[in-house]
TIRO-2110 file (N, C-alpha, C; in Angstrom, 1 decimal):
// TIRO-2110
97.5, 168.4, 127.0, N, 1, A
96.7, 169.0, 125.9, CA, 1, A
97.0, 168.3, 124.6, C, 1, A
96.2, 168.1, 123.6, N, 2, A
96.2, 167.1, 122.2, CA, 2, A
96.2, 168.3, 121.4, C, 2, A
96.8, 168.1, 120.5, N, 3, A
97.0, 168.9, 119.0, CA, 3, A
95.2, 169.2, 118.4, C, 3, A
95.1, 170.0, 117.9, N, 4, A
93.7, 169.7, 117.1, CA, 4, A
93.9, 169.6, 116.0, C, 4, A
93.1, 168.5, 115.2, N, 5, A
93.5, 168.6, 113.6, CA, 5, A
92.3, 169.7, 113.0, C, 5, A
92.7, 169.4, 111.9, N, 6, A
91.5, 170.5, 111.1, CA, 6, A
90.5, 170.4, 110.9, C, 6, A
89.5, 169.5, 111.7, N, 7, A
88.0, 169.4, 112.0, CA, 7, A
87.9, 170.1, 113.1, C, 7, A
89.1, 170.3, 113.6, N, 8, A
88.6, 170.6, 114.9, CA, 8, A
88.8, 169.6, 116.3, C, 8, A
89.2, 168.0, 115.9, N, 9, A
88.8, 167.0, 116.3, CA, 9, A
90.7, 166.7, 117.0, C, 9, A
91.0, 166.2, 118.4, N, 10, A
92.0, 166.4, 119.0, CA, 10, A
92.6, 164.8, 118.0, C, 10, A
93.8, 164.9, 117.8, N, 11, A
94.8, 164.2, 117.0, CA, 11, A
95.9, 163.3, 118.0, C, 11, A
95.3, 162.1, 118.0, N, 12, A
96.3, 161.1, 118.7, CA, 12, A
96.8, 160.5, 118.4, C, 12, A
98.0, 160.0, 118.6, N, 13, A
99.4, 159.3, 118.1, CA, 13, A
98.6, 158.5, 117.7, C, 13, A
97.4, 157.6, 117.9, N, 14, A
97.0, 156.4, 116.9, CA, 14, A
96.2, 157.1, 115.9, C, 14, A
95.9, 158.0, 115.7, N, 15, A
95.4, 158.9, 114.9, CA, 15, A
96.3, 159.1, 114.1, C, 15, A
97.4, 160.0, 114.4, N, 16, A
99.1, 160.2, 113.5, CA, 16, A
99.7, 158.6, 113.1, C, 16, A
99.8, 157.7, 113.7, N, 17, A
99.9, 156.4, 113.1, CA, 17, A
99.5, 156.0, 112.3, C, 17, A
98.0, 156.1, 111.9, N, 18, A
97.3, 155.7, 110.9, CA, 18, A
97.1, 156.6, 109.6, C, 18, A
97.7, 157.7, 110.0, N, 19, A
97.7, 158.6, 108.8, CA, 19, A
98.5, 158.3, 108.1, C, 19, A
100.0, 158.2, 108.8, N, 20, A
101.6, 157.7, 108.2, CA, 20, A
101.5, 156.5, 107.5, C, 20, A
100.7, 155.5, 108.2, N, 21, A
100.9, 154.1, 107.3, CA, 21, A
100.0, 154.1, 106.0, C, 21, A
99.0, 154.8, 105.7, N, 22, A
98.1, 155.6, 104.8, CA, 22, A
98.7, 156.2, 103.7, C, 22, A
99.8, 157.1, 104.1, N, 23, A
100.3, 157.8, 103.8, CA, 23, A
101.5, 157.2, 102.9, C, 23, A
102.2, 156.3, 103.4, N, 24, A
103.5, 155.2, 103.3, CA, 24, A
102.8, 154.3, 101.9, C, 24, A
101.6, 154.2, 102.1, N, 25, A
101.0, 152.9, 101.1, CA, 25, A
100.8, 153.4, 99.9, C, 25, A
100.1, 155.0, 100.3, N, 26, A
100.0, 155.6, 99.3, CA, 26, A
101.0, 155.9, 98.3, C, 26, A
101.9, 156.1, 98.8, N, 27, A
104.0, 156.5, 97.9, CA, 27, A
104.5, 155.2, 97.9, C, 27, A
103.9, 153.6, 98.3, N, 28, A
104.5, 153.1, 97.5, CA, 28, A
105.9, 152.8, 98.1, C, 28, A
106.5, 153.6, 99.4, N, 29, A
107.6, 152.8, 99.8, CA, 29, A
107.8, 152.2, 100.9, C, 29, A
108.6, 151.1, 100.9, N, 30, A
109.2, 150.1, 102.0, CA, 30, A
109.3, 150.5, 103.1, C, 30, A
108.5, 150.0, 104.2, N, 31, A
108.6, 150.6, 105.4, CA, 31, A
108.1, 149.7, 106.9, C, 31, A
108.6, 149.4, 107.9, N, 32, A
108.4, 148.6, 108.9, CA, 32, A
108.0, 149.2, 110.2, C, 32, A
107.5, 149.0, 111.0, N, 33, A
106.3, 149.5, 112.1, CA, 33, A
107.3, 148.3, 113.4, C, 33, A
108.3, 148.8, 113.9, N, 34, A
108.3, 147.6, 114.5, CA, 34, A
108.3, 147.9, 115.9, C, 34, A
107.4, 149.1, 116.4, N, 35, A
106.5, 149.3, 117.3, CA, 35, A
105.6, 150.6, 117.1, C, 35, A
104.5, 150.2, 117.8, N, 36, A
103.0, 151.1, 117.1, CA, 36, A
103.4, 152.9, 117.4, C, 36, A
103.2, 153.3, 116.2, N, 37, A
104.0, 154.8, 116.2, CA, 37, A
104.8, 155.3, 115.1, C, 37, A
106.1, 154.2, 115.5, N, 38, A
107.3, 154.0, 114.9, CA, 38, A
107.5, 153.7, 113.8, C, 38, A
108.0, 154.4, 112.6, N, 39, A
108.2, 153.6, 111.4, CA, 39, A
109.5, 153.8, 110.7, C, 39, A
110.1, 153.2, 110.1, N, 40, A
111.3, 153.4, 109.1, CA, 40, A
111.3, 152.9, 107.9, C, 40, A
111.0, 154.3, 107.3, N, 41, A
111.1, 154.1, 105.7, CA, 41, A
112.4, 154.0, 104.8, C, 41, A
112.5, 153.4, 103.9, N, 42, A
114.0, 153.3, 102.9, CA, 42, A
113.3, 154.0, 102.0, C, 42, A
114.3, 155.1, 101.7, N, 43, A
114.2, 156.2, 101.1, CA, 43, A
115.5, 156.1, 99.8, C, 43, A
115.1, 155.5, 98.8, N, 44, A
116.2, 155.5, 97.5, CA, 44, A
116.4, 156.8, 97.1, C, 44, A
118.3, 156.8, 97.0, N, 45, A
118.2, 158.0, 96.0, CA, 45, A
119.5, 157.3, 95.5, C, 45, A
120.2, 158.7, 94.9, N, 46, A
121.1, 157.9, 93.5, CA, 46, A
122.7, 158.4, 94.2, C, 46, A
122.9, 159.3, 94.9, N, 47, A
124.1, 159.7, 95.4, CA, 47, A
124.2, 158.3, 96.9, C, 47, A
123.8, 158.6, 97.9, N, 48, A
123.6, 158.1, 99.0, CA, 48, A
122.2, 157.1, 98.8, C, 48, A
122.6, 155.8, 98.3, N, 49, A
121.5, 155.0, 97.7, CA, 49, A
120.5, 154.9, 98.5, C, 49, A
121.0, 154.9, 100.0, N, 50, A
119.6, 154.3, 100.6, CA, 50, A
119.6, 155.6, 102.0, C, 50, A
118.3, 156.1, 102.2, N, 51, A
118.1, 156.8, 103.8, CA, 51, A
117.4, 156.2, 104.2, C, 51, A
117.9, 155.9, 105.4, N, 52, A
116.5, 154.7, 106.5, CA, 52, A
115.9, 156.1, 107.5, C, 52, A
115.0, 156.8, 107.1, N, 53, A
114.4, 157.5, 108.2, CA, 53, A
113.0, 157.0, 108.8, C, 53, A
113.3, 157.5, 110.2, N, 54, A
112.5, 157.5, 111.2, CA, 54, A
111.2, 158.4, 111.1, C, 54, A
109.7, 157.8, 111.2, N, 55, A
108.7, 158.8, 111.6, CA, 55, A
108.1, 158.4, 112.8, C, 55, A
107.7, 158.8, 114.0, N, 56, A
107.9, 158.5, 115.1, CA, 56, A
107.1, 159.5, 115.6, C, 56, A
105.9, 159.1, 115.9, N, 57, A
104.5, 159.7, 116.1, CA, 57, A
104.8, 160.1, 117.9, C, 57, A
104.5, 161.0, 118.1, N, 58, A
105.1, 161.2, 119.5, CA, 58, A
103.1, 161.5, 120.1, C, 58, A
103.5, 162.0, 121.6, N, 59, A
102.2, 162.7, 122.2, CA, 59, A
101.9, 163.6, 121.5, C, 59, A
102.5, 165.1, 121.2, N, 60, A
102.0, 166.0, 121.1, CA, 60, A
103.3, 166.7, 119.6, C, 60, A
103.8, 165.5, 118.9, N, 61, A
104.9, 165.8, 117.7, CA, 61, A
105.2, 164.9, 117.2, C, 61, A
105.5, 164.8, 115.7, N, 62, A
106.2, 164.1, 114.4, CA, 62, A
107.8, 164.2, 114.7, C, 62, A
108.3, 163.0, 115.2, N, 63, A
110.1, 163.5, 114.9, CA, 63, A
110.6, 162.5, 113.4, C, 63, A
111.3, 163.1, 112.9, N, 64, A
111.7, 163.0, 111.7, CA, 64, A
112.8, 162.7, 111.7, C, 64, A
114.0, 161.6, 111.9, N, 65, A
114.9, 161.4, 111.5, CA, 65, A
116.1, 160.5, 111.1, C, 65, A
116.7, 161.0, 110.1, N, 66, A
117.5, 159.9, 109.6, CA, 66, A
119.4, 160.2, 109.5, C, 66, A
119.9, 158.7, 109.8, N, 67, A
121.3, 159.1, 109.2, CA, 67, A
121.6, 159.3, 108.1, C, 67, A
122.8, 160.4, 108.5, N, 68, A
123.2, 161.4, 107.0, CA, 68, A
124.8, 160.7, 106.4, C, 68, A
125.8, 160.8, 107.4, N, 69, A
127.1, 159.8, 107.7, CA, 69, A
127.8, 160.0, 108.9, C, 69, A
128.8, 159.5, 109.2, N, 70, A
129.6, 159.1, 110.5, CA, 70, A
130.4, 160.3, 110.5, C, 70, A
130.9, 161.0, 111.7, N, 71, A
131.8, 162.0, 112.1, CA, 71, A
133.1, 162.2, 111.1, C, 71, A
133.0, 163.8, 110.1, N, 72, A
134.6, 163.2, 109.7, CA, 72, A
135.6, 163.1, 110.2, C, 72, A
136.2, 162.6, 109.4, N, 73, A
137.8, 162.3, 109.7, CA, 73, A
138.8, 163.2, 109.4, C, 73, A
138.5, 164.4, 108.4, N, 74, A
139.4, 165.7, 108.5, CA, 74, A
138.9, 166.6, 108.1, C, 74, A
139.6, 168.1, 107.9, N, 75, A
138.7, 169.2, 107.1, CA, 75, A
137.5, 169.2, 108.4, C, 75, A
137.3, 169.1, 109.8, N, 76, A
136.3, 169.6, 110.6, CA, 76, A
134.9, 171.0, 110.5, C, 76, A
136.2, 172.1, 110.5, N, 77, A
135.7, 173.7, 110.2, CA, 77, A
134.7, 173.7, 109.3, C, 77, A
135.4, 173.6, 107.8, N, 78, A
134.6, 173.2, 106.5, CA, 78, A
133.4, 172.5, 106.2, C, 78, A
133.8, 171.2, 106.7, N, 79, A
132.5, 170.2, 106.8, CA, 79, A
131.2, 170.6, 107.4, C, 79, A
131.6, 171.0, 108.7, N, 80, A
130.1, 171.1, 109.7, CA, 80, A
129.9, 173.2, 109.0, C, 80, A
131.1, 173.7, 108.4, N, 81, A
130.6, 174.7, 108.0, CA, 81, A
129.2, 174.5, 106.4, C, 81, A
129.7, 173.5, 105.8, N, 82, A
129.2, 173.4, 104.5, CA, 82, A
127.6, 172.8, 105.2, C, 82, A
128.0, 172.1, 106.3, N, 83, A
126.0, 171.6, 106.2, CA, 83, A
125.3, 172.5, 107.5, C, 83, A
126.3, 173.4, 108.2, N, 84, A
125.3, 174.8, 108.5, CA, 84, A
124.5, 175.7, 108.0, C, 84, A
125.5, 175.7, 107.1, N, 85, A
125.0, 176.8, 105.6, CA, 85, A
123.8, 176.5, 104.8, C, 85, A
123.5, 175.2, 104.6, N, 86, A
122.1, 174.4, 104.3, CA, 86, A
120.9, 174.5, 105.0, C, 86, A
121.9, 174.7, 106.9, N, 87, A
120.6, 174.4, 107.0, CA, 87, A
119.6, 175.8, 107.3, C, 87, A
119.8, 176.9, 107.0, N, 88, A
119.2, 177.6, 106.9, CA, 88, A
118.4, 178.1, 105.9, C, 88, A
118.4, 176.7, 104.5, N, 89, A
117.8, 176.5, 103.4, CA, 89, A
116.4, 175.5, 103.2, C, 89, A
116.6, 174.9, 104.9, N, 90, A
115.9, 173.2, 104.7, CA, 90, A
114.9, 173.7, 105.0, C, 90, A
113.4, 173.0, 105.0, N, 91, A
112.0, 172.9, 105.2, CA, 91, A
111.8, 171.7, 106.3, C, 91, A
111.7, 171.8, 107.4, N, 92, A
110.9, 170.8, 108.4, CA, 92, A
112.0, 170.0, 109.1, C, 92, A
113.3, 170.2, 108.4, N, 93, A
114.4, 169.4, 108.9, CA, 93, A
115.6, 170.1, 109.1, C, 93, A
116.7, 169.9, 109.4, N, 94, A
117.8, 170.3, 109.4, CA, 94, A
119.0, 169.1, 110.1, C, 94, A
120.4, 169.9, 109.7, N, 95, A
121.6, 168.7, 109.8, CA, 95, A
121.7, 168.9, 111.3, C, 95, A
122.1, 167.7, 112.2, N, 96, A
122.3, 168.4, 113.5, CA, 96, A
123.4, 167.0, 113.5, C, 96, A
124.6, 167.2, 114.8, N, 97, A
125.1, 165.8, 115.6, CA, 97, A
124.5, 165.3, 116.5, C, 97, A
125.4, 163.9, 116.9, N, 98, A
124.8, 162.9, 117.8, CA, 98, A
126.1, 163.1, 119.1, C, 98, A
126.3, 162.7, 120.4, N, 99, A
127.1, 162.9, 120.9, CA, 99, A
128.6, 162.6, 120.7, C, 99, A
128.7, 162.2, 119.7, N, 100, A
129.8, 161.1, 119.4, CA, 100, A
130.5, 162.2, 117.9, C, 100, A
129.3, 162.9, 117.5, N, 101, A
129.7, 164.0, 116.0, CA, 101, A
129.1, 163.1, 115.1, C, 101, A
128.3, 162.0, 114.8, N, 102, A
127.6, 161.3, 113.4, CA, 102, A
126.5, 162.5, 113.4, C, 102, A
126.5, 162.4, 111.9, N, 103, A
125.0, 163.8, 111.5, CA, 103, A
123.9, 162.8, 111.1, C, 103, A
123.0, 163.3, 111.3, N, 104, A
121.3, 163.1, 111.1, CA, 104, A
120.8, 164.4, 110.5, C, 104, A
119.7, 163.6, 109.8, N, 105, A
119.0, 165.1, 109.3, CA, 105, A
117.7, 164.4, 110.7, C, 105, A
117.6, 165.7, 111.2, N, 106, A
116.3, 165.7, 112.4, CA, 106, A
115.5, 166.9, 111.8, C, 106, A
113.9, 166.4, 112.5, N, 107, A
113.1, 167.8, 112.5, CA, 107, A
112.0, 167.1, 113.3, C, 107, A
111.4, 168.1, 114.1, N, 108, A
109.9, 167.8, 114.6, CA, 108, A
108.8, 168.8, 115.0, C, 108, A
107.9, 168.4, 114.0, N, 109, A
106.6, 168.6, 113.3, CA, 109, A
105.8, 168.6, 114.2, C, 109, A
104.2, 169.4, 114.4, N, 110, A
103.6, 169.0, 114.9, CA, 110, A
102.7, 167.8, 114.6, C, 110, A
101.7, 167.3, 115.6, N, 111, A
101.4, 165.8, 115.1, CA, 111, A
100.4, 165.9, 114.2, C, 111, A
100.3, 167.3, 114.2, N, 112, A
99.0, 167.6, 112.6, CA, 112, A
99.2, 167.2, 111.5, C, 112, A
100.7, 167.5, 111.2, N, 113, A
101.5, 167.4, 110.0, CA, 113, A
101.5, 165.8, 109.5, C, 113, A
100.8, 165.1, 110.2, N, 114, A
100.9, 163.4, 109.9, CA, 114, A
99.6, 163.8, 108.9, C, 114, A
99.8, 164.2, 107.5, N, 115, A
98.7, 164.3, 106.6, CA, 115, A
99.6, 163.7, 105.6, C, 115, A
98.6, 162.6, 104.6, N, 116, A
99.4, 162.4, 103.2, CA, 116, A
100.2, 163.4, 102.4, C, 116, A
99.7, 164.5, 102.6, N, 117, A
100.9, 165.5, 101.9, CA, 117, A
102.3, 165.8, 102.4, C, 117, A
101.9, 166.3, 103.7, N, 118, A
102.9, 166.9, 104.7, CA, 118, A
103.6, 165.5, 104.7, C, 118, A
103.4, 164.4, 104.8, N, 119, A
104.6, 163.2, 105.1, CA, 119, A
105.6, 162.7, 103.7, C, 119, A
104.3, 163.1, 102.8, N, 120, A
105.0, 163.5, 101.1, CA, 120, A
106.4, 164.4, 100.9, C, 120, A
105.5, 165.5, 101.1, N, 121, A
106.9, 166.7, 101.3, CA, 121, A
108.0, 166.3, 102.3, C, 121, A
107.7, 166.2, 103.5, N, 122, A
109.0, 166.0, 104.5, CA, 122, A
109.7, 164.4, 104.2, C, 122, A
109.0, 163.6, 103.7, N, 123, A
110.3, 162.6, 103.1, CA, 123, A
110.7, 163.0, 101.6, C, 123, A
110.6, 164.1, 101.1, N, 124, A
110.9, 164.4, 99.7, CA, 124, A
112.2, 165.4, 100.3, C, 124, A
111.9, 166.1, 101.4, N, 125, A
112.6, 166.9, 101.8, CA, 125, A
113.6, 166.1, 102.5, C, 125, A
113.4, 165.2, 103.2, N, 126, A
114.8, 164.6, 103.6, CA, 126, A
115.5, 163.3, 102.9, C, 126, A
115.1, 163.1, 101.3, N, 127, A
116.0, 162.5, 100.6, CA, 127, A
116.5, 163.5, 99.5, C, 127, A
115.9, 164.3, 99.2, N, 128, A
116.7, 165.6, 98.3, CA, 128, A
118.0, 165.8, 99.1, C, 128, A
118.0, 166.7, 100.6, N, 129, A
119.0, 167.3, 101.5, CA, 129, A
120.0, 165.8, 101.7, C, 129, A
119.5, 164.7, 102.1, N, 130, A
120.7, 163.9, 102.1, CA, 130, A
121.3, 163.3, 100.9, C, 130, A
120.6, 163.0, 99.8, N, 131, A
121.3, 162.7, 98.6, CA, 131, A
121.9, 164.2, 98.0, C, 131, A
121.4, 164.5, 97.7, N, 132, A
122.3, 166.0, 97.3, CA, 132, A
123.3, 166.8, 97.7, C, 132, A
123.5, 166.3, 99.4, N, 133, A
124.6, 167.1, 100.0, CA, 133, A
125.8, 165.6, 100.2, C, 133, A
124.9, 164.9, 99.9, N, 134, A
126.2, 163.3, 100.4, CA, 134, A
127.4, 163.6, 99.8, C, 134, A
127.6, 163.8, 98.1, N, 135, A
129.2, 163.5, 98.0, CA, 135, A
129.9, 164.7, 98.1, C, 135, A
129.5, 165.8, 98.1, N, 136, A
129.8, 167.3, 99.0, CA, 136, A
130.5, 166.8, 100.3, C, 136, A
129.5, 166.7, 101.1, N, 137, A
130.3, 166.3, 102.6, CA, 137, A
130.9, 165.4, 102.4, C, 137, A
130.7, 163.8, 102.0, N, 138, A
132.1, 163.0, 101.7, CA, 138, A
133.6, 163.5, 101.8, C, 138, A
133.5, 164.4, 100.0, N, 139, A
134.8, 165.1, 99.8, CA, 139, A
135.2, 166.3, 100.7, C, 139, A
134.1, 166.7, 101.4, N, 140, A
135.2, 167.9, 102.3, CA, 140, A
135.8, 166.4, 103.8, C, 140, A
135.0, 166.0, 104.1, N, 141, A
135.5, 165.1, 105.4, CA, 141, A
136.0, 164.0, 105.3, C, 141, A
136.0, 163.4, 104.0, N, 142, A
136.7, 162.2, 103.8, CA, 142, A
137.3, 161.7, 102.5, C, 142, A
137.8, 163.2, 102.2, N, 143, A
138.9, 163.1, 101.2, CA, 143, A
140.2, 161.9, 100.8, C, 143, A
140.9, 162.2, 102.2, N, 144, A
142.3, 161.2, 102.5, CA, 144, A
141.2, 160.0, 102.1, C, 144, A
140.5, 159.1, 103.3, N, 145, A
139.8, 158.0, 102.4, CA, 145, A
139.4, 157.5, 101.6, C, 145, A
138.9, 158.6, 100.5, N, 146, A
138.3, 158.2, 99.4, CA, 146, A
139.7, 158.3, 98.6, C, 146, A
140.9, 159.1, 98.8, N, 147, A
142.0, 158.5, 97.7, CA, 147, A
142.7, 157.1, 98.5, C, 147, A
142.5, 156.8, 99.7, N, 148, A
143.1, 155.8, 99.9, CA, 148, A
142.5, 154.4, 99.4, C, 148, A
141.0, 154.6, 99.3, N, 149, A
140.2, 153.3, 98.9, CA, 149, A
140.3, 153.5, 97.0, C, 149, A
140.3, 154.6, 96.8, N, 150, A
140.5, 154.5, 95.3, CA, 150, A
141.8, 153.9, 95.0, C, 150, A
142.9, 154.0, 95.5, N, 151, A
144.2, 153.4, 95.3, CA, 151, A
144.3, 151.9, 95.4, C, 151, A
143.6, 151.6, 96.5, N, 152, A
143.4, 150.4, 97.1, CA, 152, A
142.6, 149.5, 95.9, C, 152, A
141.6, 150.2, 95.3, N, 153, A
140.3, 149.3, 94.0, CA, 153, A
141.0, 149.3, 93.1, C, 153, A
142.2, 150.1, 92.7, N, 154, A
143.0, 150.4, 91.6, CA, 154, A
144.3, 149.5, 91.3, C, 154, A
144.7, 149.1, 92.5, N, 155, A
145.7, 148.4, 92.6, CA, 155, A
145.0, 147.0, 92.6, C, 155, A
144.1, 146.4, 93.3, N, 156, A
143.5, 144.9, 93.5, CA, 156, A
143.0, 145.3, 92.1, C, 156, A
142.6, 145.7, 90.6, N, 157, A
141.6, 145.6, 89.9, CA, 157, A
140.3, 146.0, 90.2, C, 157, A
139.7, 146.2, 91.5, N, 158, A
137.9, 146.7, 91.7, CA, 158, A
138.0, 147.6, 91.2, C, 158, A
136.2, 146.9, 90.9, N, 159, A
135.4, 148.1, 90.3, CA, 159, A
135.4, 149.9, 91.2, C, 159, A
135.3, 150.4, 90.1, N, 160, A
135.5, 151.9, 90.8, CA, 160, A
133.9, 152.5, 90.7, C, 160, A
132.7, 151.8, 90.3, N, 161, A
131.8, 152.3, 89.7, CA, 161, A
131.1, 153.5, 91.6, C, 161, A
131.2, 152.6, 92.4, N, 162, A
130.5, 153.6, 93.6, CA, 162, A
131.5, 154.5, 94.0, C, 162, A
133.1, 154.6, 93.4, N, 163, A
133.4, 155.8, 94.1, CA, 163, A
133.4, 157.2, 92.6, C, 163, A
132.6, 156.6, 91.6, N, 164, A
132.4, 158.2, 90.2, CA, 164, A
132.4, 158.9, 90.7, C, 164, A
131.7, 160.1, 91.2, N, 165, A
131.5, 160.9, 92.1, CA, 165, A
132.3, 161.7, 92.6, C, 165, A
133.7, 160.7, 92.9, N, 166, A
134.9, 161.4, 93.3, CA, 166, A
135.9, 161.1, 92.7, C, 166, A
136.0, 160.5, 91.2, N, 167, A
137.3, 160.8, 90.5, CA, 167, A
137.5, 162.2, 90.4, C, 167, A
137.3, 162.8, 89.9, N, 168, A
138.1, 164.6, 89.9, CA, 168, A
139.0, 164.2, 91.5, C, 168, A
138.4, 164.1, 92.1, N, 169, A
139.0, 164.3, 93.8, CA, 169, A
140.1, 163.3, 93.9, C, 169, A
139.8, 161.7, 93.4, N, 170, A
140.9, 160.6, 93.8, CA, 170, A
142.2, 160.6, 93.0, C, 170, A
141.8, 160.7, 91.6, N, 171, A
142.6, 160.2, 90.5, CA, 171, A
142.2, 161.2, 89.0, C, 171, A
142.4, 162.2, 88.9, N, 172, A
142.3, 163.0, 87.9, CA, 172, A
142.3, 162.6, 86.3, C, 172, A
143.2, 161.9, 86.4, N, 173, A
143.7, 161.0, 85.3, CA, 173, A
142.5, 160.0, 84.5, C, 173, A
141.4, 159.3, 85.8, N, 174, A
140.9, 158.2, 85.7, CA, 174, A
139.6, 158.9, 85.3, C, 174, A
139.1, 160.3, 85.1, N, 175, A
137.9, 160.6, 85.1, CA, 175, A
137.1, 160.0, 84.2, C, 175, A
136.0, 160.1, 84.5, N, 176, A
134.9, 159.2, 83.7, CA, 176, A
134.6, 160.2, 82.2, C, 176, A
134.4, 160.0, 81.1, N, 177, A
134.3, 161.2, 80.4, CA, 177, A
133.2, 161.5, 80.1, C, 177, A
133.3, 162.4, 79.7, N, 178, A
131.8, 163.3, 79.7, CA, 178, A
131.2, 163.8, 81.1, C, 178, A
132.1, 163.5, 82.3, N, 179, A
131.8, 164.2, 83.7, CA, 179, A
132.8, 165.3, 83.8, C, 179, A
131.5, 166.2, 84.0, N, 180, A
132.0, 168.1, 83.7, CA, 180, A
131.7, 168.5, 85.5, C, 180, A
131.5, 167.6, 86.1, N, 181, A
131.6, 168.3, 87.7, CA, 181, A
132.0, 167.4, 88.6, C, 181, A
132.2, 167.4, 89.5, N, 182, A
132.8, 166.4, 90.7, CA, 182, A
132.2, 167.1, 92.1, C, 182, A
132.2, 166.1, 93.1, N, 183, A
132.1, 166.1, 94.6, CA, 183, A
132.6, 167.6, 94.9, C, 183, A
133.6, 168.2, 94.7, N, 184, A
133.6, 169.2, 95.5, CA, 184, A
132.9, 170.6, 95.8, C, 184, A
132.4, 171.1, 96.7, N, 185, A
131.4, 172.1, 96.9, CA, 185, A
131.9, 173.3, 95.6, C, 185, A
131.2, 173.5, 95.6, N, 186, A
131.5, 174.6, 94.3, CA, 186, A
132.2, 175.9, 95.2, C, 186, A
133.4, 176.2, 94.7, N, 187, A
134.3, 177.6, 95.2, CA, 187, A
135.1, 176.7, 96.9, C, 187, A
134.9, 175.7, 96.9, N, 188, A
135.7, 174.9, 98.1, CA, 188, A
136.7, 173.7, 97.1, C, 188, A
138.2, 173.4, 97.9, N, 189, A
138.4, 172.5, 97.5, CA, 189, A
139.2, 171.4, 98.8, C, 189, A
139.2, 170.3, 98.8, N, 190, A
139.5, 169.8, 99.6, CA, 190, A
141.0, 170.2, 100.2, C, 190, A
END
């Protein structure tokens, strides 16, 4: 059985294909097709610079997904607690694991939803939820790291500019001024 679009008219993955690449041209961002269906967009944002998500035109659904980051390394409970609690906030997507514990934001859409707007919103929606929640989950799961690599930039002289974010968290002392908030979830502390 085929989806029907809104003419009425049954909607096939080369149908949803050509909507997406349509759709991709129209927003203007970077994206590679490197089999028919299949695309991965770079998705810029300013916390988590780059999301490479997946749109992946299926028979009869849109799967949507991209990496979020790699399994933490401590604070377990908290971590997968703090991006549970989102996802009962998200639109078209949500946080889930991979067998191994790396998170992805996934969702899948019907193949209708391959309209200029609907592909608007659901990549608006999965670079808001992963830049926004990036240095949140960092500091709950990869606290110990981020003061071990700040010690480490501190001691060789490197630049500290990609770990800002988390001075409150590394180095108290070193805060940038005029930053009135840090990485940690608000009422959580590592």
């Amino acid at each position: 059985m085929n989806d029907v679009g809104a003419a009425g008219l049954p909607v096939t993955r080369a149908d949803a294909g050509a909507a997406i690449e349509s759709a991709l041209a129209g927003l203007g961002l970077a994206w590679e097709s490197p089999q028919p269906g299949s695309y991965l967009v770079r998705l810029e944002g300013q916390h988590k610079l780059a999301t490479m998500t997946w749109l992946i035109a299926g028979t009869h659904s849109l799967h949507v997904e991209a990496f979020f980051c790699r399994q933490p390394d401590e604070n377990h409970a908290r971590f997968y607690r703090f991006l549970l609690d989102r996802n009962g906030r998200m639109y078209g997507v949500h946080f889930a694991l991979d067998p191994v514990g790396d998170v992805y934001l996934v969702g899948r859409l019907p193949l209708t939803s391959a309209s200029a707007d609907e592909i608007d919103r659901i990549l608006g929606c999965m670079l808001s939820y992963s830049d926004e929640n990036f240095d949140a989950a960092l500091a709950l799961g990869f606290a110990s790291s981020i003061r071990k690599e700040w010690a480490w930039r501190v001691k060789r002289g490197e630049s500290l500019a990609n770990l800002r974010a988390f001075a409150a968290l590394a180095d108290p002392e070193h805060r940038w001024p005029g930053d009135q908030q840090h990485a940690t979830p608000q009422g959580d502390t590592p």
